[in-house]
Structures are given as structure tokens and as C-alpha cells.
N, C-alpha and C positions, 0 to 999 in steps of 0.2 A: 264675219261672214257666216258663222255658225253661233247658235244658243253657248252658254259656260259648260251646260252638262254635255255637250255633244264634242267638246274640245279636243280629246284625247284618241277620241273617234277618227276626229277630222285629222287629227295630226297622224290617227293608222294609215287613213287614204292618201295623204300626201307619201307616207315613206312607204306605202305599197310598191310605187313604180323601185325602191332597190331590194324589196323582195323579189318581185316579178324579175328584178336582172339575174338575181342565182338562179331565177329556175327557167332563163330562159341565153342571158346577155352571156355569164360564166360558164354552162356549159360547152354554149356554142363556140365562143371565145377560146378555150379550152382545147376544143376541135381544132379549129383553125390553126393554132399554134403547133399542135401535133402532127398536123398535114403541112403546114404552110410555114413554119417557123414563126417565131414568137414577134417579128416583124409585122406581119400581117395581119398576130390578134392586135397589134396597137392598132395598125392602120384601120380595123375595122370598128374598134372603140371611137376612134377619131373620126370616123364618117357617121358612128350614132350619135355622137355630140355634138355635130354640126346639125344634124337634122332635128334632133331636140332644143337647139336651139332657136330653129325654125318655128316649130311646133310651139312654143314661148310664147312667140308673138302672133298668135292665131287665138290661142284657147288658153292662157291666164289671165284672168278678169284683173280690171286695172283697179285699186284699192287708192284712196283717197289718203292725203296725208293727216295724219292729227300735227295740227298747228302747236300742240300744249308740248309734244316731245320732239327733242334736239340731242345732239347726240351728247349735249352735256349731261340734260339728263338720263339719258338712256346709259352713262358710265355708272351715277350714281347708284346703280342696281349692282355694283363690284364691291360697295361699303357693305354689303348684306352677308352675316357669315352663311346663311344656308345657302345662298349662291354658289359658293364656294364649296359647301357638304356637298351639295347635288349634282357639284362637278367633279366632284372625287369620286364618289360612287359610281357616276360613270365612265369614266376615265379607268378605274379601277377594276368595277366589278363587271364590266363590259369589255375586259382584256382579256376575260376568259376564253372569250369564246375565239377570241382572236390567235388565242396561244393553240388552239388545235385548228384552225382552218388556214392559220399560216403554210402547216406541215402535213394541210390534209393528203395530198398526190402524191407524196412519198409515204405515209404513212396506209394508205389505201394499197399501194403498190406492194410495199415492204413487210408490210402484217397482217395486212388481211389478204393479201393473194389477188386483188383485182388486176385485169390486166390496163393497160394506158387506154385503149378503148374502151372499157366500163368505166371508167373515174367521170365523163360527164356524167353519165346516167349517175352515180352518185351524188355528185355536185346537183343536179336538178334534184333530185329526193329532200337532200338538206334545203335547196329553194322553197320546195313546197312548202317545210316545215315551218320557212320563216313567213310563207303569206299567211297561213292559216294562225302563226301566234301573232303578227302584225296587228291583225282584224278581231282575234279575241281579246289582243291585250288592249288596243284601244277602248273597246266594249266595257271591259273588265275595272280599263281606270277610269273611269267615267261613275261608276259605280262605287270603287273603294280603291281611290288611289293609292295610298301609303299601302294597304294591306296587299295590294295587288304589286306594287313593288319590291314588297317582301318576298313573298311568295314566289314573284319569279327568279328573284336574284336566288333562292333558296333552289326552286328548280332548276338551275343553270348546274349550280354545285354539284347538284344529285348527277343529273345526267353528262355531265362534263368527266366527275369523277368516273362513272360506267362505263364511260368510252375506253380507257385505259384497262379496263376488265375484261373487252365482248372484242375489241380491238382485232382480235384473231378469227373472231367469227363472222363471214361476209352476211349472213343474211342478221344476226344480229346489230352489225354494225351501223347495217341500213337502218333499221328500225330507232337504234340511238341517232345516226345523224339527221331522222325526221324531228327526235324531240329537243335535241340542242336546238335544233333551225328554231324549235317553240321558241325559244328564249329570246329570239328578237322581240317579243312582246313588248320587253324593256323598254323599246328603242320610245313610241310613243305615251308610256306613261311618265320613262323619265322627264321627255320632251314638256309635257303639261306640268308634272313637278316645277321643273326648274320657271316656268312662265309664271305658274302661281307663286313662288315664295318671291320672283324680280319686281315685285311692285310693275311699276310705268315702265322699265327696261322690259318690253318683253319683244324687241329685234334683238336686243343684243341676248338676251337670253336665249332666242333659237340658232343663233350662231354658233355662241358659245358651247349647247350642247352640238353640236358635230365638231366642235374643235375639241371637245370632250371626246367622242370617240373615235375621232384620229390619233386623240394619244393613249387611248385602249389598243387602238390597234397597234401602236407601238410598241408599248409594252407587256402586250401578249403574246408579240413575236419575239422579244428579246426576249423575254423569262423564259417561253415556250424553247427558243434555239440555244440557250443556253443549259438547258437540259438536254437536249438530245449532245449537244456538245463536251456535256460528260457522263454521256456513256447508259445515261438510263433509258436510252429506248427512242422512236419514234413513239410511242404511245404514251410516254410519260407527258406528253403534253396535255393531256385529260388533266391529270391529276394538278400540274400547274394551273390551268382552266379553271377546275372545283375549287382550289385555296384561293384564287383572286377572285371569284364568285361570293365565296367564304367573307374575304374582305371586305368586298361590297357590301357585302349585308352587315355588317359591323359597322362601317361608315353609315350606314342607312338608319338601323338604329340609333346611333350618335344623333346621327339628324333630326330624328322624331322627339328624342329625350330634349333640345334644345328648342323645339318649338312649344312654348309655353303655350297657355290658355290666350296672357294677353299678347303672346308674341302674334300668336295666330289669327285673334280678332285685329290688330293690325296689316297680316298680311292679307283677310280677307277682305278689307277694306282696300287695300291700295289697288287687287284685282280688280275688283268691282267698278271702282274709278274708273280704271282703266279699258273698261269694257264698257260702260257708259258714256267716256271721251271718243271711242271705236262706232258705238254704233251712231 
């Protein structure tokens, strides 16, 4: 539906609508639950899933099958070990960010002084954060993929580790949870990563990254709650954050030193096929 170079782009716009939910869906949600008990944010998540539902079959353009992929081959993309690197990395170093917004509302509450009624207005601050890196990271990997996954996994570290520093400080606070929100940038470079290295798997490859950062979000809350559970703090979730950002980029490097010259002329052939099979 889009050019190869516009790829990463396209996949900001598509995962814009769960930026746009932190800075609009989480707030509100948030409210609700405050006023109305935690009952009534589900019930209100379940009446936007039914409407977007709706919305599905109005205004997503119908896509034609490629006859050449089946879901045999579409497995065959699980033999590839960078499949497997680029799930680690995000599995991994996208649990950062997980390990402090698991504990954000306690931690807003308990160290920086916010009352329960300021905590959406913060939650929509970190929303902003994450449309505005959505839209530059897609830009960004479109341009220099690898380098731009570096770079942000490296920025997540930085401003993840900060958190645990400024923690105490409301208006500083604000200001880092705009630049974490940056760090969803990730979310579509990794996404075109992981398409480019699947060969012809590239359904199961966009699967697979959100099954990727479901289990970021797992284990960003376990690393994250297992720290505050001895005793370092609401805020030490930063610093758990930085080290699994840390780790990302370690796996990330791994992954680049593994992609040879001829590994690469290979993978850039099997995309291409497969965007030729597409169009």
C-alpha cells in the first residue's frame, strides 16, 4: 500500500491511534475509574472496542491475498536467527519502559506529590510524548534504520535512568515523562526491522512484534514490582527501565554484528520479492 522507503512511516501511522489512546483513551479512563470505580473504566474500554470495531468495516481498505504465502511459509520466517534477535530486543529493551508506567500512579502520587486528580493531566503529557516520537521515529527509520534504533534504545536508557533522579520534582518530572513518551519511536522502527530481516513472513512478523511487546510489558512490570518489593523505592523503576533499555541495545548490537554483507544481500532480496509479490 505504501513505497519500501515510506514503510516505517506507515507503520508510525498505523500505531499512532495507541499513542493518541495515552493522550486521550488513558487519561480519560483513569478519570472514570477515580469517579466511577475501576468497573466502569472497563465498561467504557468495551464500548470503544465495540465501536472500533464498527469503524473496521467502513474505513480499512480490503487488501488482496498473495497466493505465493501460506501460513507454511509464513512459519518458515521462525528458521531466521535475526527474527528471533529483533524479538529479543523488543521483548527486552521495550520492558523499560514498561517497568515505570506499570508504577506510574503510585509513583506520581508517592514521590512526586501529584494529587489523583493531576495524574491524568500527566498521563496525557507522557501521551503527547509518545505521538510526537511515533511520527519522528517512523521518519527517522525510514532514513537509517539500525542507527535509529540505536539511538533510541540508547535514549530510552538515558531518560528512563532520569526518571529515578527528577522523580521528586513535579514540574521536572513532567518534562522527563514527555521524553520517555519519545521512546515509543521504537515501537515503528522495530516493526519495519523485524519485516525486513522475515523474508515472505511478513504477517507473522507483525504479529509477532506486539507479541513482542506484550512480553516487554511483562517483564517490565515484574523487574519494575520486584523492586519496589524490596524496598528501593517507587522510583527505582527508572533505573530498572535504563538497564533493560541497556540490554536492548546489547541484543541490538548483537544483531547488526550478525548480519553479514552476504547475510544482508540475501535479506534484501527476499524483501524485495516480497514487495513485488505485494504489489
Amino acid at each position: 500500500m505504501v513505497p519500501a522507503n515510506r514503510k516505517a512511516q506507515a507503520i508510525g501511522y498505523v500505531m499512532l491511534g495507541l499513542a493518541v489512546a495515552n493522550v486521550i483513551g488513558v487519561p480519560v479512563a483513569t478519570w472514570i475509574g477515580q469517579v466511577w470505580g475501576w468497573r466502569a473504566a472497563f465498561f467504557a474500554v468495551a464500548i470503544g472496542s465495540a465501536f472500533t470495531v464498527i469503524m473496521m468495516q467502513f474505513f480499512v481498505p480490503s487488501v488482496g491475498n498473495d497466493a505465493e504465502v501460506s501460513p507454511a511459509s509464513e512459519l518458515q520466517g521462525l528458521k531466521r536467527p535475526m527474527v528471533w534477535l529483533t524479538l529479543a530486543v523488543a521483548s527486552i529493551g521495550f520492558g523499560g519502559m514498561f517497568a515505570v508506567y506499570s508504577y506510574i500512579t503510585p509513583t506520581l502520587i508517592e514521590v512526586a506529590g501529584f494529587s489523583e486528580g493531576q495524574v491524568p493531566l500527566a498521563l496525557a503529557i507522557w501521551g503527547v510524548g509518545m505521538v510526537f516520537g511515533n511520527l519522528v521515529g517512523g521518519w527517522l527509520a525510514d532514513r537509517a534504520l539500525v542507527p535509529s534504533i540505536l539511538g533510541m534504545l540508547a535514549w530510552n536508557a538515558i531518560f528512563l535512568a532520569l526518571f529515578s533522579l527528577v522523580a521528586s520534582s513535579r514540574p521536572l518530572t513532567l518534562v522527563v515523562l514527555f521524553l520517555i513518551g519519545n521512546g515509543f519511536a521504537l515501537v515503528p522502527a522495530l516493526q519495519a526491522r523485524l519485516m525486513n530481516v522475515a523474508g515472505r513472513a511478513q504477517t507473522l512478523a507483525a504479529a509477532l512484534n506486539h507479541s513482542a511487546f506484550n512480553i516487554s510489558n511483562a517483564v517490565g512490570a515484574i523487574l519494575g514490582g520486584l523492586a519496589i518489593a524490596h524496598g528501593l523505592g517507587w522510583a527505582a523503576t527508572g533505573w530498572v527501565g535504563g538497564l533493560l533499555a541497556i540490554a536492548g541495545l546489547g541484543l541490538m548490537v548483537l544483531s547488526t554484528l550478525r548480519l553479514t554483507p552476504a547475510h544482508a544481500s540475501t535479506q534484501s532480496r527476499a524483501v524485495t520479492e516480497g514487495a513485488s509479490a505485494e504489489d
